[in-house]
C-alpha positions as CSV (number, residue, x, y, z in Angstrom):
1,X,29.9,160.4,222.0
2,X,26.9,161.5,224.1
3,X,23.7,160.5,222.1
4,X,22.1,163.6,220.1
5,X,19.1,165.6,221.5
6,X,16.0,165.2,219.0
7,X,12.6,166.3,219.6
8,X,9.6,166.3,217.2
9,X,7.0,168.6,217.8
10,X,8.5,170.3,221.2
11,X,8.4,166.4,222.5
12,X,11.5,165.3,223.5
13,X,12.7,161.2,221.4
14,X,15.8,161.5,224.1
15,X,14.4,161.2,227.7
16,X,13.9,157.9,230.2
17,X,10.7,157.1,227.7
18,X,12.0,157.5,224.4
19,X,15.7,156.5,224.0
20,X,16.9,157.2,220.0
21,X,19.8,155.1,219.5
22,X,20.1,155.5,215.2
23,X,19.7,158.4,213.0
24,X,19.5,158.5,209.7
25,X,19.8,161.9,208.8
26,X,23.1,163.2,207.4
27,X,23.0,161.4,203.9
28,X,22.6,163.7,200.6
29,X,20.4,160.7,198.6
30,X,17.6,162.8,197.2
31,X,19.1,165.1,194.6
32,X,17.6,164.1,191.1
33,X,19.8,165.2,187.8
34,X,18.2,165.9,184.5
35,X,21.0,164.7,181.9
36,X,20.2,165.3,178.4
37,X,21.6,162.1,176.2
38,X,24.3,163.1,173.4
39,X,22.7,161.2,170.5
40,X,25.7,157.8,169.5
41,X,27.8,159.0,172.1
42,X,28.5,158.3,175.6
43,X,27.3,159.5,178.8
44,X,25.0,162.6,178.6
45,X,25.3,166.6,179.7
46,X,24.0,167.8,182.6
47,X,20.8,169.9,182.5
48,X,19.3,170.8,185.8
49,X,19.3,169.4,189.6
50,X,16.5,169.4,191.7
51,X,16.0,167.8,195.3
52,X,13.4,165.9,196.0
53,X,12.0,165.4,199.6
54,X,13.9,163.5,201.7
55,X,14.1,160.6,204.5
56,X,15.2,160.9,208.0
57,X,15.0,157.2,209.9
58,X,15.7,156.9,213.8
59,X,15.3,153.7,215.7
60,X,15.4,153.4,219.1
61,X,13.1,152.0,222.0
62,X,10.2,152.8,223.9
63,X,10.1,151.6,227.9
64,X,7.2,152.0,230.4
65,X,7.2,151.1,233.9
66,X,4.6,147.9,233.3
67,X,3.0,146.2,230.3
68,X,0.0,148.4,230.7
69,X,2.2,151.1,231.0
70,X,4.6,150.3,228.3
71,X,1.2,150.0,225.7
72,X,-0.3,153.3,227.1
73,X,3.3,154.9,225.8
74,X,3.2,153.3,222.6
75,X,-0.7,154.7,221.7
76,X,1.0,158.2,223.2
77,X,3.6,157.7,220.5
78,X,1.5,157.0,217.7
79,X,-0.8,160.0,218.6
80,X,2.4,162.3,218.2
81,X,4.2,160.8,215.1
82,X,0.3,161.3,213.5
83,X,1.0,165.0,213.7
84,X,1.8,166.7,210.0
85,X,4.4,168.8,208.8
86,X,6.2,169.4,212.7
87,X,9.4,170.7,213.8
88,X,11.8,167.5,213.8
89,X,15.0,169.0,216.1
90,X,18.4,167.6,215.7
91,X,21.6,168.4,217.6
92,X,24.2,169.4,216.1
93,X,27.3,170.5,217.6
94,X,27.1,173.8,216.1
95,X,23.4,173.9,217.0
96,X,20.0,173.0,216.2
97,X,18.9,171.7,213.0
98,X,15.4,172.2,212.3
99,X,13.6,169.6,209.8
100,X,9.7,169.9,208.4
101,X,8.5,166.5,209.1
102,X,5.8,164.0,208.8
103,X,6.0,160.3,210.2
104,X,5.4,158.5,206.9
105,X,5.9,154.7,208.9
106,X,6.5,153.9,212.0
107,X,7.4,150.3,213.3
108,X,7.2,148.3,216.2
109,X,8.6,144.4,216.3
110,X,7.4,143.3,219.8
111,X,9.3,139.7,220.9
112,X,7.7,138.0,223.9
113,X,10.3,139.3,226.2
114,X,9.3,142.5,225.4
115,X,7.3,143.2,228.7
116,X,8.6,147.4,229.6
117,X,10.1,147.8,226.5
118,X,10.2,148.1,222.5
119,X,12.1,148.8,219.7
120,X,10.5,150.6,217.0
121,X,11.5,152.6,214.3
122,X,10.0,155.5,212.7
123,X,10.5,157.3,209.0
124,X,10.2,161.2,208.5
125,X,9.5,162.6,205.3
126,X,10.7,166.0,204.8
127,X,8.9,168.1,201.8
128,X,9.5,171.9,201.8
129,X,12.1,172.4,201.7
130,X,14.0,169.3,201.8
131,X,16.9,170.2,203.7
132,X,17.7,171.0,207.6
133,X,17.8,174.5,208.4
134,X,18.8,176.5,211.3
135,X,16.7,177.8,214.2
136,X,17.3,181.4,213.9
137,X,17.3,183.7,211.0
138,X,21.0,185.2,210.1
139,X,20.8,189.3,209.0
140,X,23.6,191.1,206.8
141,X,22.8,194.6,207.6
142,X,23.7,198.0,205.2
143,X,22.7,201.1,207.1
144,X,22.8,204.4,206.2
145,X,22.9,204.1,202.2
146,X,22.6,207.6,200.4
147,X,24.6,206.6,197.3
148,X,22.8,206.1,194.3
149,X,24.8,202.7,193.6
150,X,25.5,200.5,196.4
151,X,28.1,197.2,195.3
152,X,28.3,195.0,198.5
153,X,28.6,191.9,199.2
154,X,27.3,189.1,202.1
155,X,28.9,185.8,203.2
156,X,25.8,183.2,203.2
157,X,26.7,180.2,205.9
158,X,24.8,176.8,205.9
159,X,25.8,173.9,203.2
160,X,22.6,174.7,200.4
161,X,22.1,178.4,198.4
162,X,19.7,180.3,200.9
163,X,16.8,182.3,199.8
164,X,16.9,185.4,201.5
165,X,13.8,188.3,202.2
166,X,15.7,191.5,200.5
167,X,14.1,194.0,203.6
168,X,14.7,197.9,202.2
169,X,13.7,200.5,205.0
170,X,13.4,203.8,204.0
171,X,14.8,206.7,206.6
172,X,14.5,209.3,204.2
173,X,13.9,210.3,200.4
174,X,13.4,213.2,197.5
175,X,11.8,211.8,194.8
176,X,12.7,208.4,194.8
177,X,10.8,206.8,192.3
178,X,12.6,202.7,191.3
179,X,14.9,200.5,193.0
180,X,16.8,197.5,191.6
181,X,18.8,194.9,193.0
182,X,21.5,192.5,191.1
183,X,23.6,189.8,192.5
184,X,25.9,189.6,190.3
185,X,27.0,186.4,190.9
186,X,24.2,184.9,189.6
187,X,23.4,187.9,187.1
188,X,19.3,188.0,187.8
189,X,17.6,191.6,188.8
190,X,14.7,192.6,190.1
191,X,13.5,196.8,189.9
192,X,10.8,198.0,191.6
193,X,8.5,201.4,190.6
194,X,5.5,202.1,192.8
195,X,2.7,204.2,191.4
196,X,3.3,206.8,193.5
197,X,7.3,206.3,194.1
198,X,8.2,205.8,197.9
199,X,8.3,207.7,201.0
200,X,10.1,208.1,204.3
201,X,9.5,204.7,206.8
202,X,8.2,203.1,203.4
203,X,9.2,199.3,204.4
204,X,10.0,197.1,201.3
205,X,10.4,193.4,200.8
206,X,11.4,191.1,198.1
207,X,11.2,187.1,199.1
208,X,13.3,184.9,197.2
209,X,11.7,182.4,198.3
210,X,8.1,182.4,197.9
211,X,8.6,185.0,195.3
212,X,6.4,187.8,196.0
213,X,7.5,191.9,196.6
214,X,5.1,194.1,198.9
215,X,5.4,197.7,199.7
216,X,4.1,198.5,203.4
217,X,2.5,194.6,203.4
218,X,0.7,195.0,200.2
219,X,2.0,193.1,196.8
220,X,2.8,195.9,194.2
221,X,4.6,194.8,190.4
222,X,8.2,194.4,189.6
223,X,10.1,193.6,186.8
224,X,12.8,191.3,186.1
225,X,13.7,188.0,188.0
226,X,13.8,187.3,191.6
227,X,17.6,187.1,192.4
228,X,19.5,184.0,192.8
229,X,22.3,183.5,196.0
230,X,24.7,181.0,196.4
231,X,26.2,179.4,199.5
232,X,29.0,181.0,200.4
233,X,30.0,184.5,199.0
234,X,27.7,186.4,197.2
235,X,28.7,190.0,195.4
236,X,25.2,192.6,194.6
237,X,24.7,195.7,193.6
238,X,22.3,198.0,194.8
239,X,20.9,201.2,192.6
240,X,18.4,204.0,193.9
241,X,16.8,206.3,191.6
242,X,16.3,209.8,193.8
243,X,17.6,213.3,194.0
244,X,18.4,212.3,198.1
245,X,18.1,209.5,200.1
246,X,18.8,207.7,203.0
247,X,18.0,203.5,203.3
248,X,18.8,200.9,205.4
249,X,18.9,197.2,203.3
250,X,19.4,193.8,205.1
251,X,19.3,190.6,203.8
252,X,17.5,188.1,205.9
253,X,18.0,184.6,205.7
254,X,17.9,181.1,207.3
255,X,21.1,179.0,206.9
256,X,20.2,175.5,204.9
257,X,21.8,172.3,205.3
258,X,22.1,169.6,203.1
């Protein structure tokens, strides 16, 4: 197999000074479970997951055309891995993954023959969030709503639940005062009632990720919990209170992988 593109930082790790020849990337070793002990008996019930950041490792070496040379590449190398919270790229063969990294140790074992060239090795830690995720955004698209209830549904790819931005635009409205949005999947919903109701090109966004609703870029109040999605197929229902309307809704996510 031809070895994998990787880049950190827009630099390439895979090029005639940097050859990556190990990656330690595809391992799921960071997921902490909370288990509750059952008093006398054995074992314990499960309580809550979380995933802690994570560890990506790549060894390789590092040549230059002369000792000099090969020691000037080495304090280049340095100077980029010092860079905090970078793009990390990884090829995949359905594409890009994208990691969040910082170089938290990087290691070079020079052996007298080592006159043009190294090995080292170099740790990434990857904090928020902990997982790979793809380069581009994905977009389930509902155009043209005018019902008062709306039950859809989306297909989310990637291997982890995403966390999408719910993007409401509004073409046209009488008296629309409150939206709310359910997944009922996961059963949580989230309504939303301006102070002075909405109006046509009104653009609305819930994050479900950093957890915040504005209305036209500015935070307004909601009520209820931010929605919960799950990988994979996810089931909503969508209710406007007007006399007319006309909406477009999208989901906007970015595929994550474990």
């Amino acid at each position: 197999m031809a070895r994998r593109t990787i880049s950190f930082d827009a630099v390439s790790l895979q090029d005639s000074t940097y050859q990556i020849q190990e990656i330690e990337h595809e391992s799921v070793d960071h997921r902490e479970i909370n288990i509750q002990r059952l008093g006398r008996k054995e074992g314990g019930k499960f309580i809550s997951d979380t995933f802690a950041p994570r560890i990506i490792r790549v060894r390789g070496r590092i040549a230059g055309s002369s000792i000099d040379d090969l020691e000037d590449k080495i304090d280049d190398l340095k100077e980029l891995l010092n860079r905090k919270e970078k793009n990390l790229d990884i090829q995949y063969a359905s594409g890009t993954r994208r990691f969040i990294a910082s170089c938290n140790s990087f290691k070079i074992i020079r052996a007298h023959y080592h006159i043009t060239f190294a090995p080292f090795e170099a740790s990434f830690l990857i904090g928020n969030p902990p997982f790979g995720q793809a380069i581009d955004t994905s977009t389930a698209e509902f155009n043209g709503l005018t019902n008062s209830t709306t039950n859809s549904d989306f297909t989310a790819s990637g291997t982890y639940k995403p966390m999408p931005i719910i993007k409401m635009i509004v073409n046209s409205e009488t008296a629309m005062t409150q939206i709310s949005f359910t997944n009922t999947n996961t059963g949580q919903t989230i309504t939303v009632t301006p102070a002075s109701g909405f109006t046509a090109a009104d653009i609305l966004l819930i994050n479900t990720d950093d957890y915040t609703v504005t209305l036209n870029g500015t935070a307004i109040d909601y009520t209820g919990y931010f929605p919960e999605f799950v990988q994979g197929g996810n089931n909503f229902k969508f209710v406007v209170w007007s006399q007319a309307h006309n909406i477009d809704l999208r989901l906007i996510y970015r595929p994550l992988f474990l």
